[in-house]
PyMOL Python script that loads the backbone (N, CA, C, O; Angstrom):
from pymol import cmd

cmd.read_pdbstr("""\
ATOM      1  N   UNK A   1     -79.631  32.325  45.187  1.00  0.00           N
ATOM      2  CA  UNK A   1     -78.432  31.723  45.752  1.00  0.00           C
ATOM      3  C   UNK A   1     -77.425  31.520  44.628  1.00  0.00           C
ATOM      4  O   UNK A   1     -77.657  30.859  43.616  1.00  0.00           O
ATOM      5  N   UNK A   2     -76.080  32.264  44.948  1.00  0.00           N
ATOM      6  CA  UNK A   2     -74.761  32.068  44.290  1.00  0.00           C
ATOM      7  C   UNK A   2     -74.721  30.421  43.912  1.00  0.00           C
ATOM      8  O   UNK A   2     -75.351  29.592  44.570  1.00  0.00           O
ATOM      9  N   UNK A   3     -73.827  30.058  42.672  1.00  0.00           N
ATOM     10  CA  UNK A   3     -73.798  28.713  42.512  1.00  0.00           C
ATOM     11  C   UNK A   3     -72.120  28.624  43.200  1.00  0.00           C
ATOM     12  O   UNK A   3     -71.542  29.667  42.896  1.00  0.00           O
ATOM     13  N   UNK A   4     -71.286  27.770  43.950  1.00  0.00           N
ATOM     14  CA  UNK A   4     -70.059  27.876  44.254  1.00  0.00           C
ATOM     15  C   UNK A   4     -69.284  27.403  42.896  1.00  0.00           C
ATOM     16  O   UNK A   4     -69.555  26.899  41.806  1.00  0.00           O
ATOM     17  N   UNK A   5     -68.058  27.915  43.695  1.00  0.00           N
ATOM     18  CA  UNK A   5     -66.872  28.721  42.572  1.00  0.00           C
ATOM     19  C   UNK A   5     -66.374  27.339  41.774  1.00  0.00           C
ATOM     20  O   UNK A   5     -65.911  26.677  42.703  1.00  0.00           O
ATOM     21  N   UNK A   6     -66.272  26.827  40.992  1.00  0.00           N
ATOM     22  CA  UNK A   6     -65.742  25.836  40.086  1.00  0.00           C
ATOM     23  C   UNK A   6     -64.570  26.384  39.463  1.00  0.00           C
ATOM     24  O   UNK A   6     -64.443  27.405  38.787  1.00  0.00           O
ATOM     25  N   UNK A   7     -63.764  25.540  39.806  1.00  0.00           N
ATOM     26  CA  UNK A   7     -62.376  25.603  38.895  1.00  0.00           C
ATOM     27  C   UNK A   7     -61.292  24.488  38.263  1.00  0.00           C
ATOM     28  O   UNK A   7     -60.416  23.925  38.919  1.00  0.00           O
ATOM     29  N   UNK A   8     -61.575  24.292  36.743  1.00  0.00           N
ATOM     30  CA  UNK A   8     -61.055  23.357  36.413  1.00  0.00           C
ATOM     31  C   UNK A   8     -59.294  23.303  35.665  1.00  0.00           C
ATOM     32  O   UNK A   8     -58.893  24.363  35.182  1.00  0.00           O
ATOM     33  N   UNK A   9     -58.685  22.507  35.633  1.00  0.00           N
ATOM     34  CA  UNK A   9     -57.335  22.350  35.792  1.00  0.00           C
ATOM     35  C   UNK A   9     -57.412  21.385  34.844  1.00  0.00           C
ATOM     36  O   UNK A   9     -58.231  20.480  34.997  1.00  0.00           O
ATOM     37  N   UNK A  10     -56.303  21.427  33.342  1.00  0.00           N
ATOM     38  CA  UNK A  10     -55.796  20.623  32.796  1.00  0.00           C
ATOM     39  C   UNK A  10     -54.927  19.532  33.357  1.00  0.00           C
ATOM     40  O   UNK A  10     -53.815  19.921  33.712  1.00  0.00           O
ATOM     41  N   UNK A  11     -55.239  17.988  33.550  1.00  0.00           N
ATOM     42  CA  UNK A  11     -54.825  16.847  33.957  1.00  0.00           C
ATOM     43  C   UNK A  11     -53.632  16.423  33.002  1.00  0.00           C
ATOM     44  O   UNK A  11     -52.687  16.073  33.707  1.00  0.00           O
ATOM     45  N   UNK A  12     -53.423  16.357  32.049  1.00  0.00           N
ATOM     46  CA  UNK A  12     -52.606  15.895  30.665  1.00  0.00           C
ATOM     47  C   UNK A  12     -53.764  14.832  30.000  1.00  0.00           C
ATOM     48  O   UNK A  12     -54.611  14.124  30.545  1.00  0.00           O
ATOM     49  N   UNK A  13     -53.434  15.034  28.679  1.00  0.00           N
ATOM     50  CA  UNK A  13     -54.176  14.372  28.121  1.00  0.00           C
ATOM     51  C   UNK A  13     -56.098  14.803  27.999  1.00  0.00           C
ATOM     52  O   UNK A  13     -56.490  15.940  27.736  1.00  0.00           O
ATOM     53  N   UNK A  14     -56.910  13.770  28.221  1.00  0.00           N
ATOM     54  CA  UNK A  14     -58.632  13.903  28.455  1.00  0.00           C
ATOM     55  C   UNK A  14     -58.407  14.012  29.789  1.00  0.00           C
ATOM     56  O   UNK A  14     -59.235  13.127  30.002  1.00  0.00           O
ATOM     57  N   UNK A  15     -58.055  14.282  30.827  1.00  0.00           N
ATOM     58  CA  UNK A  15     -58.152  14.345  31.960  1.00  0.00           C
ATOM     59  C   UNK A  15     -58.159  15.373  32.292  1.00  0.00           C
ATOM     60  O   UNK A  15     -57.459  16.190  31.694  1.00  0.00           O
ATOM     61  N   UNK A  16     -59.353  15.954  33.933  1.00  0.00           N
ATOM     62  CA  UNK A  16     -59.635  17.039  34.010  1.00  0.00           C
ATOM     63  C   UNK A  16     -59.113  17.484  35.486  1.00  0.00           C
ATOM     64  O   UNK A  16     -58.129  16.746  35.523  1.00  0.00           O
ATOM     65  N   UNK A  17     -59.090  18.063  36.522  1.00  0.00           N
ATOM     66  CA  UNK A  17     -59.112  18.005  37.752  1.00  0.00           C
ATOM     67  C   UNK A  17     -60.245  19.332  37.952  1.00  0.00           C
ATOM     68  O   UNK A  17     -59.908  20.324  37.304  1.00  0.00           O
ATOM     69  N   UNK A  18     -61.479  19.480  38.720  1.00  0.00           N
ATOM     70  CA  UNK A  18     -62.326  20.145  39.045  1.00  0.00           C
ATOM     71  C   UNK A  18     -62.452  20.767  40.330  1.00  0.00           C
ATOM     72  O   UNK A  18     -63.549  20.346  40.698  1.00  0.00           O
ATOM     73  N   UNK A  19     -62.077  21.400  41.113  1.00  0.00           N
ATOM     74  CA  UNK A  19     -62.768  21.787  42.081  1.00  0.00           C
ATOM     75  C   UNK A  19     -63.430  22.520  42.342  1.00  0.00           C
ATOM     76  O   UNK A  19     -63.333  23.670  41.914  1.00  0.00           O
ATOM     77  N   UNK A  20     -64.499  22.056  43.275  1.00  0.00           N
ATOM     78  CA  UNK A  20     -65.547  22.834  43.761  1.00  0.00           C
ATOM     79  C   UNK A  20     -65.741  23.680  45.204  1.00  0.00           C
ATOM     80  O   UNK A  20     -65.918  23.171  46.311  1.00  0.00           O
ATOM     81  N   UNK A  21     -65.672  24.873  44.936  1.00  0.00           N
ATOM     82  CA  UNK A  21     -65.601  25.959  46.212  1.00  0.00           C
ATOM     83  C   UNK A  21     -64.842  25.208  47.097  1.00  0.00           C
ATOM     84  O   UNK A  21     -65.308  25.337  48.229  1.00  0.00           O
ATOM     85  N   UNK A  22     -63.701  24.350  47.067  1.00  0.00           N
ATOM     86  CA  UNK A  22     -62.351  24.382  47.698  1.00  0.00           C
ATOM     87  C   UNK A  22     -63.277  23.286  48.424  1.00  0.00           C
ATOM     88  O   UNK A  22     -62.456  22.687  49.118  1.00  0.00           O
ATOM     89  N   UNK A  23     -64.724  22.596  48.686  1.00  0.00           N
ATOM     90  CA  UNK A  23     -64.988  21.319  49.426  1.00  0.00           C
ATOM     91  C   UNK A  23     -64.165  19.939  48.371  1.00  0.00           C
ATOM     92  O   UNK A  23     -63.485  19.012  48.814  1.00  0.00           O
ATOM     93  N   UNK A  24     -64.448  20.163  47.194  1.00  0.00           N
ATOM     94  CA  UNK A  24     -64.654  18.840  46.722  1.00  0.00           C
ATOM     95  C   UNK A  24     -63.687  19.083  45.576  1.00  0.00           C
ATOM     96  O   UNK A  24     -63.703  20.131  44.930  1.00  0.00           O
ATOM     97  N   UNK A  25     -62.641  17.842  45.286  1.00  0.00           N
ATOM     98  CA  UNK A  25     -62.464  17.749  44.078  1.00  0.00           C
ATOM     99  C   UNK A  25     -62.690  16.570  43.283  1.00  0.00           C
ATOM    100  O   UNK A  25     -62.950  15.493  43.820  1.00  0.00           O
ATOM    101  N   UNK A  26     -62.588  16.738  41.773  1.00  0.00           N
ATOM    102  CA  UNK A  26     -62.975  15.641  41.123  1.00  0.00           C
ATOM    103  C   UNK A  26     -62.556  15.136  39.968  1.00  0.00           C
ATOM    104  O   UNK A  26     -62.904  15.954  39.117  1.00  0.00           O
ATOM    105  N   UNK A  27     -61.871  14.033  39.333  1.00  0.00           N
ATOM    106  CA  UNK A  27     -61.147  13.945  38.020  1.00  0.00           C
ATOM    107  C   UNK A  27     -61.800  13.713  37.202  1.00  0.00           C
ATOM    108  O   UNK A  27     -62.365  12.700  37.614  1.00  0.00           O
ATOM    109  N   UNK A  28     -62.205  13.929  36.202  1.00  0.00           N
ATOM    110  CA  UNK A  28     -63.462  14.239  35.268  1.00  0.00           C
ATOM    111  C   UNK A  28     -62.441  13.792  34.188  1.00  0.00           C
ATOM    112  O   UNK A  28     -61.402  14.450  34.146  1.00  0.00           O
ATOM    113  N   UNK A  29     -62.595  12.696  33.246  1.00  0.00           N
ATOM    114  CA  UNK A  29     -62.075  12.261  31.966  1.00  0.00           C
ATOM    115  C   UNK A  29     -63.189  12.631  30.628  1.00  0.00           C
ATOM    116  O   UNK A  29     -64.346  12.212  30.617  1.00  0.00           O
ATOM    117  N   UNK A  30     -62.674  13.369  29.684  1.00  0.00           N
ATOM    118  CA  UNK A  30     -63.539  14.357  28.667  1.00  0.00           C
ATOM    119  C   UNK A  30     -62.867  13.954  27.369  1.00  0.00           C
ATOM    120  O   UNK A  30     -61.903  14.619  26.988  1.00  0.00           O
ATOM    121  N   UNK A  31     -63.391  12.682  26.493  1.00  0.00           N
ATOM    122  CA  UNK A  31     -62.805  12.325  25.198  1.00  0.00           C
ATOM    123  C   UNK A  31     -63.314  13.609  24.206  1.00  0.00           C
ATOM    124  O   UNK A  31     -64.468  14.035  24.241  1.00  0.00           O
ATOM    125  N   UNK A  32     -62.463  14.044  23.490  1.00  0.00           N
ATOM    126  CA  UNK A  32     -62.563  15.140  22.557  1.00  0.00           C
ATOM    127  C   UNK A  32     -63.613  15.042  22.089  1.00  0.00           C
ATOM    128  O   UNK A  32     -64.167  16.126  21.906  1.00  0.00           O
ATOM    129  N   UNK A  33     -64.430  13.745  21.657  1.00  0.00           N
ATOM    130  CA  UNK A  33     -65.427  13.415  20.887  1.00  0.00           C
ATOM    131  C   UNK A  33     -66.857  13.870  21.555  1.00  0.00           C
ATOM    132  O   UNK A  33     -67.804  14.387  20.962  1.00  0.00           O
ATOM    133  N   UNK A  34     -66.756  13.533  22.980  1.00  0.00           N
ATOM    134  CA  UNK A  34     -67.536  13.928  23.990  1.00  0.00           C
ATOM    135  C   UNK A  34     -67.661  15.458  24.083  1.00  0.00           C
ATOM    136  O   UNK A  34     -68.801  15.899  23.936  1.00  0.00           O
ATOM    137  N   UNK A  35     -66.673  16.333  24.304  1.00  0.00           N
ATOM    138  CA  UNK A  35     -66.584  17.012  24.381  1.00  0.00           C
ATOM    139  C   UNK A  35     -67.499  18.398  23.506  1.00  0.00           C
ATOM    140  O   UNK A  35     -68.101  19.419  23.838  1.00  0.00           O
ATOM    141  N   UNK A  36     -67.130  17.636  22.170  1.00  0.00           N
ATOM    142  CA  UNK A  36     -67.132  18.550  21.021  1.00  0.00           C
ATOM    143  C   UNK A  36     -69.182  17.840  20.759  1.00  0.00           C
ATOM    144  O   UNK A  36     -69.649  18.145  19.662  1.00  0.00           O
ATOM    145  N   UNK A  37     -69.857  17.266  21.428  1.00  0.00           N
ATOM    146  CA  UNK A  37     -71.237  17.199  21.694  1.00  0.00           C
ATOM    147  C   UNK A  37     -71.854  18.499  22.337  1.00  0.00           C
ATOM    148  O   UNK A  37     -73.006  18.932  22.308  1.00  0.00           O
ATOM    149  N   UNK A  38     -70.729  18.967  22.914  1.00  0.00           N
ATOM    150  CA  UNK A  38     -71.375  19.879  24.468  1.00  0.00           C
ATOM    151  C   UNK A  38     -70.877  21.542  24.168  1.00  0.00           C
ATOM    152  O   UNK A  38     -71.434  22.623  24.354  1.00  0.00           O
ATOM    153  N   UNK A  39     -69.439  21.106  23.566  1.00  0.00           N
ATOM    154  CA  UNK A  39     -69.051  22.465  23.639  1.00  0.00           C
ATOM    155  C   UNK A  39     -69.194  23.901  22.728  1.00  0.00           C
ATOM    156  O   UNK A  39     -68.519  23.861  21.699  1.00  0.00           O
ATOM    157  N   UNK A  40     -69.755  24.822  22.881  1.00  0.00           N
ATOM    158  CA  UNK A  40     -69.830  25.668  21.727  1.00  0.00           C
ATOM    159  C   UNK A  40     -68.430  25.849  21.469  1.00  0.00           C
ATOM    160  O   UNK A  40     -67.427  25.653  22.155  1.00  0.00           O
ATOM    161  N   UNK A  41     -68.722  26.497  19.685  1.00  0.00           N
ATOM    162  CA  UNK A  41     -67.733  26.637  18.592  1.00  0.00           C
ATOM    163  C   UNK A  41     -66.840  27.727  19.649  1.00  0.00           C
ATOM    164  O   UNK A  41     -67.340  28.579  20.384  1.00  0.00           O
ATOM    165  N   UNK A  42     -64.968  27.328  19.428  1.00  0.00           N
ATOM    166  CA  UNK A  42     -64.137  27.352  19.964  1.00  0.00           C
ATOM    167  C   UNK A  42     -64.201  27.712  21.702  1.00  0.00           C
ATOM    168  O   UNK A  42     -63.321  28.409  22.209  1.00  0.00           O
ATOM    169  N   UNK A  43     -65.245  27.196  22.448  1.00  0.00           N
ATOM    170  CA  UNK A  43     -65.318  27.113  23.922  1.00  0.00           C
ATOM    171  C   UNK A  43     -63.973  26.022  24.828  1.00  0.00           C
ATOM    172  O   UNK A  43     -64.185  24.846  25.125  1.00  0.00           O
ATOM    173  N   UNK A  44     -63.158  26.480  25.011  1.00  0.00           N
ATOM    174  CA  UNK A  44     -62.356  25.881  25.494  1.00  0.00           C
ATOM    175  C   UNK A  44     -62.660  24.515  26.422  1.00  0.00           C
ATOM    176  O   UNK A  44     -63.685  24.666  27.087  1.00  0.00           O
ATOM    177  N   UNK A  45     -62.046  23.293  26.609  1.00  0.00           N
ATOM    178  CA  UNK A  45     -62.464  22.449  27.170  1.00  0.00           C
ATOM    179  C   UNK A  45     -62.727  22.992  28.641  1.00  0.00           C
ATOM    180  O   UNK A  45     -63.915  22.905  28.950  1.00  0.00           O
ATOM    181  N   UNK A  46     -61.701  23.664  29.866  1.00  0.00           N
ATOM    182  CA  UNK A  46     -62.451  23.818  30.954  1.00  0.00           C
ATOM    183  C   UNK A  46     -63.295  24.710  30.968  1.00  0.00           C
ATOM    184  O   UNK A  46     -63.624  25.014  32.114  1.00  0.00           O
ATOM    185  N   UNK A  47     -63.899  25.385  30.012  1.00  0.00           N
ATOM    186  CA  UNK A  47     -64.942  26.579  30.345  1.00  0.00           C
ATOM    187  C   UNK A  47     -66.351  25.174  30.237  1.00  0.00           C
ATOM    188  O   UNK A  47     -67.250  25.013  31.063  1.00  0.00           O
ATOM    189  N   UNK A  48     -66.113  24.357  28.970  1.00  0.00           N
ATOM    190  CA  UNK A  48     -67.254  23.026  28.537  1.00  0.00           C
ATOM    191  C   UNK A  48     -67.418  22.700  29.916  1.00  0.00           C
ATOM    192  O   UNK A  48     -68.484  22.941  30.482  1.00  0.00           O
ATOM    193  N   UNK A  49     -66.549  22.224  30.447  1.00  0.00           N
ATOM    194  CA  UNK A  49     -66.771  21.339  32.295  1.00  0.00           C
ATOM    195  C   UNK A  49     -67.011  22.433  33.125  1.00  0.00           C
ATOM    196  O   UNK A  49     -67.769  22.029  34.008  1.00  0.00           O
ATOM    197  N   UNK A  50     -66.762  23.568  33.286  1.00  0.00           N
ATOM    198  CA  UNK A  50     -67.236  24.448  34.060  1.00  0.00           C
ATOM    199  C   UNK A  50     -68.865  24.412  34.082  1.00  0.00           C
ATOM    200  O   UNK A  50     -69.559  24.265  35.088  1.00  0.00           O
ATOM    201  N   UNK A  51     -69.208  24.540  33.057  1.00  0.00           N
ATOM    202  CA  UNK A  51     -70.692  24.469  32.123  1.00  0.00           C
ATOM    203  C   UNK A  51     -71.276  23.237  32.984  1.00  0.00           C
ATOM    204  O   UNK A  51     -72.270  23.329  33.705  1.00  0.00           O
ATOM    205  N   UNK A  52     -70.550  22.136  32.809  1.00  0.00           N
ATOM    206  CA  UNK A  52     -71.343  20.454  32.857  1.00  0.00           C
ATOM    207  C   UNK A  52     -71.370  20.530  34.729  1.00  0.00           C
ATOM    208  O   UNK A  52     -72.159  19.970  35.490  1.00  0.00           O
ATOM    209  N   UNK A  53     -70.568  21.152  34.955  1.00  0.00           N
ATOM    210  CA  UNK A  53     -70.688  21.354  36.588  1.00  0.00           C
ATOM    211  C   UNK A  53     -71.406  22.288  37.174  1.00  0.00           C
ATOM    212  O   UNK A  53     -71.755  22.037  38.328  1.00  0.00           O
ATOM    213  N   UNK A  54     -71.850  23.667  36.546  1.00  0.00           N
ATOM    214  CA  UNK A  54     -73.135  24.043  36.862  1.00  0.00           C
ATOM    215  C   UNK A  54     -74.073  23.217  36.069  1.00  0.00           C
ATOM    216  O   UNK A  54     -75.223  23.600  36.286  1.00  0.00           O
ATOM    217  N   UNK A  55     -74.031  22.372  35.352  1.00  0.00           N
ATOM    218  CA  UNK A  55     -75.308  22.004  35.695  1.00  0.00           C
ATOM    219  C   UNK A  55     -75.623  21.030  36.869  1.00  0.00           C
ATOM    220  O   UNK A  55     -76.541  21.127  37.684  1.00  0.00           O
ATOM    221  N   UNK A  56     -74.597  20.008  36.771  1.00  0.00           N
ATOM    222  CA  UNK A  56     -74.846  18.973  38.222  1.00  0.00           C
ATOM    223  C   UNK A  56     -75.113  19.953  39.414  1.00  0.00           C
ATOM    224  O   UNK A  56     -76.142  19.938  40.089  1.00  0.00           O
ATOM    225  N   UNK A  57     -74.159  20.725  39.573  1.00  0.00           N
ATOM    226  CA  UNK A  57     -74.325  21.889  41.391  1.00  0.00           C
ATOM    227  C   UNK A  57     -75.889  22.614  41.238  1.00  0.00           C
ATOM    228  O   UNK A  57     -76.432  23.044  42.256  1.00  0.00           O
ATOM    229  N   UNK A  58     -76.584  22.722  39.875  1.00  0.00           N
ATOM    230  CA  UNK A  58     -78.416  23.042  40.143  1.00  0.00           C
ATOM    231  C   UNK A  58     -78.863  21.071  40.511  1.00  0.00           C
ATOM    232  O   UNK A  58     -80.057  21.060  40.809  1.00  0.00           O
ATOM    233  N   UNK A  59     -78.451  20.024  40.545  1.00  0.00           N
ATOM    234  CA  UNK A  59     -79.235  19.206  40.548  1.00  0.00           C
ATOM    235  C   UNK A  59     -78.901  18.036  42.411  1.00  0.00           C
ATOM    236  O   UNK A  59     -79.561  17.328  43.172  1.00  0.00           O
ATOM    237  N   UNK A  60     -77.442  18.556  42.261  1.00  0.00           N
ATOM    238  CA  UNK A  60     -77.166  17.894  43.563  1.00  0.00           C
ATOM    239  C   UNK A  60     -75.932  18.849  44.517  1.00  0.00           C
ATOM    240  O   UNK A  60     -75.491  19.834  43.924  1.00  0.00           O
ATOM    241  N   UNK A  61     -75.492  18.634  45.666  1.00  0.00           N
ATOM    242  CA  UNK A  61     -74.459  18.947  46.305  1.00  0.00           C
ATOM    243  C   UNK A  61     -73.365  18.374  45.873  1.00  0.00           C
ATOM    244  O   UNK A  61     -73.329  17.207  45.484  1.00  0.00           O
ATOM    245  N   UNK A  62     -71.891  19.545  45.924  1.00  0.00           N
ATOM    246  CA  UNK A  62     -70.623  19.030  45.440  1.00  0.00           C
ATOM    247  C   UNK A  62     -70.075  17.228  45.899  1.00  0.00           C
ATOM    248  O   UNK A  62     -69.426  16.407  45.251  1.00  0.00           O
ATOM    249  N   UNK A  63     -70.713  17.159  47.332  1.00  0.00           N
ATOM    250  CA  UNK A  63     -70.825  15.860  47.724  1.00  0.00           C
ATOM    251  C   UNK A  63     -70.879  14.678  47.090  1.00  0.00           C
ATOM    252  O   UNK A  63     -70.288  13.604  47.198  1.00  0.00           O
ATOM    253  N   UNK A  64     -71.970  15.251  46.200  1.00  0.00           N
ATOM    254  CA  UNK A  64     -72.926  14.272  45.646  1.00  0.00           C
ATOM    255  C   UNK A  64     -72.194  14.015  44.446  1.00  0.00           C
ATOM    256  O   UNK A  64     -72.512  13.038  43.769  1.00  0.00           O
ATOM    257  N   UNK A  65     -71.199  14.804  44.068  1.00  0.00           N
ATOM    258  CA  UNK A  65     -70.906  14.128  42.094  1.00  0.00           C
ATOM    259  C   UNK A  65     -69.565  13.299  42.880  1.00  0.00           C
ATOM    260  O   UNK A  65     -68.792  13.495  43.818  1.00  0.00           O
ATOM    261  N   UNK A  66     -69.788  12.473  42.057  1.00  0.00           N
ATOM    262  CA  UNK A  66     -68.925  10.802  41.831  1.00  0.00           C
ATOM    263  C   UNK A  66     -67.320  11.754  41.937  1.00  0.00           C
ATOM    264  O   UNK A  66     -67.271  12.859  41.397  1.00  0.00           O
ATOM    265  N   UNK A  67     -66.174  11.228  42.624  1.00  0.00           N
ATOM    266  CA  UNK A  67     -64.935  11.663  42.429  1.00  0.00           C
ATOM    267  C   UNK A  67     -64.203  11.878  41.407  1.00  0.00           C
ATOM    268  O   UNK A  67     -63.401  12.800  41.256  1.00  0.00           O
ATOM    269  N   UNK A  68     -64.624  10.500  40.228  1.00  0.00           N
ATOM    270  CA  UNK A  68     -64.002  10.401  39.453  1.00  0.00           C
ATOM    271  C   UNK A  68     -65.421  10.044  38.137  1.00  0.00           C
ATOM    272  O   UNK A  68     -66.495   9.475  38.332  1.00  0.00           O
ATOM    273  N   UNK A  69     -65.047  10.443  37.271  1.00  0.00           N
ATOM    274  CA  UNK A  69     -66.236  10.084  36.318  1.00  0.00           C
ATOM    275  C   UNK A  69     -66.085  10.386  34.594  1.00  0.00           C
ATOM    276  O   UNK A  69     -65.746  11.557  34.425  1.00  0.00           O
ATOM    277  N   UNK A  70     -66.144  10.114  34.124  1.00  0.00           N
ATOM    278  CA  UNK A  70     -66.367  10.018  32.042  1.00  0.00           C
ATOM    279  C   UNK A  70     -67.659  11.653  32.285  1.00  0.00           C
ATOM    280  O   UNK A  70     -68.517  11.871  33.141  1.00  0.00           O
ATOM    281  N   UNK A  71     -67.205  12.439  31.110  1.00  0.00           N
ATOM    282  CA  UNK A  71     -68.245  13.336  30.737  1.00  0.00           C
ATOM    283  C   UNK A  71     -69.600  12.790  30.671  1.00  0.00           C
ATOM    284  O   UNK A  71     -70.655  13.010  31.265  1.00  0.00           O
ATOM    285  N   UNK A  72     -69.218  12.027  29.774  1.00  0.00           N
ATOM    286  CA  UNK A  72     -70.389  11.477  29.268  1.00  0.00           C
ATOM    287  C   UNK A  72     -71.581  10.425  30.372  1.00  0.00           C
ATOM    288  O   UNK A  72     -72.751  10.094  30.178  1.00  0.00           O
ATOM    289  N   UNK A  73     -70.687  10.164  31.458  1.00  0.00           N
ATOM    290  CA  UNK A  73     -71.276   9.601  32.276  1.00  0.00           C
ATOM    291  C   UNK A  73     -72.491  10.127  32.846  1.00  0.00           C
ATOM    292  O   UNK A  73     -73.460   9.460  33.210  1.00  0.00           O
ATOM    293  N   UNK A  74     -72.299  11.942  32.914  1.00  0.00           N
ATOM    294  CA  UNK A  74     -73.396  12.815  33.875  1.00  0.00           C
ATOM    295  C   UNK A  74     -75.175  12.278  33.099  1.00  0.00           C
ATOM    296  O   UNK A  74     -76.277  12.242  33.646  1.00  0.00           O
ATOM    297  N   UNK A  75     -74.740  11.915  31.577  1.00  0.00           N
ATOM    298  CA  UNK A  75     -76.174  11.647  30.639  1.00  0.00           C
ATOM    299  C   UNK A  75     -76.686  10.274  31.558  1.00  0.00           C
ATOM    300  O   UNK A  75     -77.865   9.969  31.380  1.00  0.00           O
ATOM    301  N   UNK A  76     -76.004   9.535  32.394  1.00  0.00           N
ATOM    302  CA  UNK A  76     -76.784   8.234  32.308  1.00  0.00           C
ATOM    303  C   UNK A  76     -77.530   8.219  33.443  1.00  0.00           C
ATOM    304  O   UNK A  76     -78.542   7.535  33.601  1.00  0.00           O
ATOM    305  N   UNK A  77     -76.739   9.441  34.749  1.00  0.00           N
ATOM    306  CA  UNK A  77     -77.979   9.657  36.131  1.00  0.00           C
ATOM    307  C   UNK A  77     -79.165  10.896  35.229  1.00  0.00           C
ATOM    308  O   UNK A  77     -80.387  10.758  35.267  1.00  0.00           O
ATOM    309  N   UNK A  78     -78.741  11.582  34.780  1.00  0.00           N
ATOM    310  CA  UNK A  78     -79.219  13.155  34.173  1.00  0.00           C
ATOM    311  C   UNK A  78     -79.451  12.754  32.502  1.00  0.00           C
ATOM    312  O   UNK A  78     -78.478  12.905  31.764  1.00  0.00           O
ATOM    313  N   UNK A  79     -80.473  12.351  32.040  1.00  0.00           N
ATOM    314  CA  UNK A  79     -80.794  12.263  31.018  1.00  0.00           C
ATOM    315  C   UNK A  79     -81.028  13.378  29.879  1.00  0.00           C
ATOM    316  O   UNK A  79     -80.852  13.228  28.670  1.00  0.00           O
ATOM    317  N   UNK A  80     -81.369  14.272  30.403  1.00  0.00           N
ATOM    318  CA  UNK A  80     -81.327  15.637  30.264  1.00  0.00           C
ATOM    319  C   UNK A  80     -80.298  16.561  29.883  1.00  0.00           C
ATOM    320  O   UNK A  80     -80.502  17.676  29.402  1.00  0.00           O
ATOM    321  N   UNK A  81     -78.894  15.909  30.184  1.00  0.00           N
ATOM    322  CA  UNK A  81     -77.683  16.628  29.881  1.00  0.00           C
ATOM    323  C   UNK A  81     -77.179  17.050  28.489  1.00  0.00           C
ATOM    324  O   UNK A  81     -76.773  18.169  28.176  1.00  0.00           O
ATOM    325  N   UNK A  82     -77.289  15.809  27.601  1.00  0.00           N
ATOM    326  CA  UNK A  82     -76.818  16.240  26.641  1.00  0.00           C
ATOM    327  C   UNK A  82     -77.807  17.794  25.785  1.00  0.00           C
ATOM    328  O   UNK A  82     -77.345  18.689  25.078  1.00  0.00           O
ATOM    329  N   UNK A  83     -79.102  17.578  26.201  1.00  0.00           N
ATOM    330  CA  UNK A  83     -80.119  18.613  25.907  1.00  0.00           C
ATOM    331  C   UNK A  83     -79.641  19.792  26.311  1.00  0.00           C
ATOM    332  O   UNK A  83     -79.280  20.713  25.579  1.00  0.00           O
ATOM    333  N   UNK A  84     -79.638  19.759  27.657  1.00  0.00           N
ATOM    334  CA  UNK A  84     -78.872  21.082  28.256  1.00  0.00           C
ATOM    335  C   UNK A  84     -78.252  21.411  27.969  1.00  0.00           C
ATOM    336  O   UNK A  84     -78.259  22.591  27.615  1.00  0.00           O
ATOM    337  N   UNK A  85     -77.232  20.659  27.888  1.00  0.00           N
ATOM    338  CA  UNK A  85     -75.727  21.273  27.482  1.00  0.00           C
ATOM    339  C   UNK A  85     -75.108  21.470  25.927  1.00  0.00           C
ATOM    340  O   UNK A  85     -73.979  21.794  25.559  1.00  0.00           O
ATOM    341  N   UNK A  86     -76.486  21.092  25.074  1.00  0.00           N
ATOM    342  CA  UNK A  86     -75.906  22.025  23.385  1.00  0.00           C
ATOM    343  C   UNK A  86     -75.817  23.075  23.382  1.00  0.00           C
ATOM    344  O   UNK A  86     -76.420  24.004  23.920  1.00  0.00           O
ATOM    345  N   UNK A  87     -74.570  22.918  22.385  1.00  0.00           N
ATOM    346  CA  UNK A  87     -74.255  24.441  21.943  1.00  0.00           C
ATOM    347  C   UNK A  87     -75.072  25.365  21.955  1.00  0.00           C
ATOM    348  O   UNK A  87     -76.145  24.815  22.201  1.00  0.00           O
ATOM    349  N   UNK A  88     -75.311  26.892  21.796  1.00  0.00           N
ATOM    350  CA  UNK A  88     -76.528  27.537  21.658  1.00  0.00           C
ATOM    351  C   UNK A  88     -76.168  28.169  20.407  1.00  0.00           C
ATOM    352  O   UNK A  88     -76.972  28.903  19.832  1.00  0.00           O
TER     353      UNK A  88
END
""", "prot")
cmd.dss("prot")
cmd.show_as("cartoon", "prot")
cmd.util.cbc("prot")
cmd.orient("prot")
């Protein structure tokens, strides 16, 4: 099974706008500092959240992620995230 289409949008500033296969959207706030935990060397910030959103869409439905949320937030349901999501 296809994972649905994610597409993220510069907000201004750490702010993200996400949507997911046109059900769900979501404002995702991404401090550089956060960011640069997750993202490989020069990976642009929405390709990083593209990334952090396949991983939530293997763990729950677009439903299911919070509207609004901190990057760093996905580590405190998903403990596992920051693991996942290093650089390779």
């Amino acid at each position: 099974m296809s994972s649905p289409a994610v597409t993220v949008t510069a907000g201004g500033g750490d702010v993200y706008t996400v949507r997911v296969a046109g059900r769900t959207e979501h404002r995702v706030t991404a401090r550089p500092e956060m960011l640069g935990r997750v993202a490989a060397e020069g990976e642009p910030p929405e390709r990083t959240l593209r990334r952090a959103f396949e991983f939530l869409l293997e763990r729950e439905p677009p439903e299911a992620i919070l509207r609004s949320f901190a990057l760093e937030d996905i580590a405190r349901y998903f403990p596992e995230f920051w693991t996942a999501m290093a650089p390779r």
